[in-house]
N, C-alpha and C positions, 0 to 999 in steps of 0.2 A: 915224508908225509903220507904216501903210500903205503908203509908199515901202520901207521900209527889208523888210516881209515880203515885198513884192512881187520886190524884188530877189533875195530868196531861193530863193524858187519860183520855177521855170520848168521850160520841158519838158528842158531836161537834167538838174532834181532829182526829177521825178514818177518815171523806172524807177530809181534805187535807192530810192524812199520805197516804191514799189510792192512790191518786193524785200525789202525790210525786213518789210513789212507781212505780204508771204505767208511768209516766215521764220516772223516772232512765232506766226503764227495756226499755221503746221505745228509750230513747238513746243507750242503750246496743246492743241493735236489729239491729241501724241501722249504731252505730261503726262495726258492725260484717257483717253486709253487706254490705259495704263501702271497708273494708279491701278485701273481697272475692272479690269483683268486680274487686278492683284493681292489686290484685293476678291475676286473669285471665287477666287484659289487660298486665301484664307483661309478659304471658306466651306466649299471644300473637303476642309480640315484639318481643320476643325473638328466636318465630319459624319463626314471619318473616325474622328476621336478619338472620337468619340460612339459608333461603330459597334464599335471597339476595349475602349472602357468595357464595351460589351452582350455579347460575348464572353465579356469577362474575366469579365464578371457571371456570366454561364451557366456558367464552365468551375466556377467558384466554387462554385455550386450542384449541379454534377455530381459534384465532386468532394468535395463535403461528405456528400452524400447515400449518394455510393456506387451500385457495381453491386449488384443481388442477383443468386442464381444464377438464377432466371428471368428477370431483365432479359436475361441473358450468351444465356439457352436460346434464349429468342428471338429477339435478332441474330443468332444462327445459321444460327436456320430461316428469319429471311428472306433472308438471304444466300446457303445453301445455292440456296433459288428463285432469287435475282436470278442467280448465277452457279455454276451447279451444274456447271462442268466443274473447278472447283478443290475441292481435299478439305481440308476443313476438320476440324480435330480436338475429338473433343467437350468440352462443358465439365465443368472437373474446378472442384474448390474450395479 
């Protein structure tokens, strides 16, 4: 059996087993960094979705709760300060 592997290998079979071999392993390489990329674009979504949920949540309670008219008075007056070259019109009810 030894004759018959030996006749197989030789140094005109080692460059393409070689070739093969860096083939396999650059496909390995880049199944493994295909999977990781797409690992993180998941984790990704998934904090955005979370981010999205906490919005929704807040818009939720903002809008349940409602403005009152001193909430309105004073986003004005801070607004007037942050940018006081624009005229704002007072709050009506």
């Amino acid at each position: 059996m030894s004759d018959q592997l030996q006749s197989k290998l030789s140094k005109s079979t080692l460059v393409p087993l070689g070739a093969a071999v860096a083939i396999a392993l650059s496909l390995l390489w880049f199944g493994v960094s295909v999977g990781q990329t797409m690992s993180n674009q998941s984790n990704a979504i998934g904090n955005l979705t979370e981010a999205v949920s906490n919005l929704d949540t807040a818009i939720g309670t903002m809008n349940s709760t409602g403005w009152t008219k001193q909430d309105m008075e004073l986003w004005v007056r801070l607004f007037k300060l942050s940018s006081p070259d624009i005229a704002i019109p007072e709050v009506e009810k």
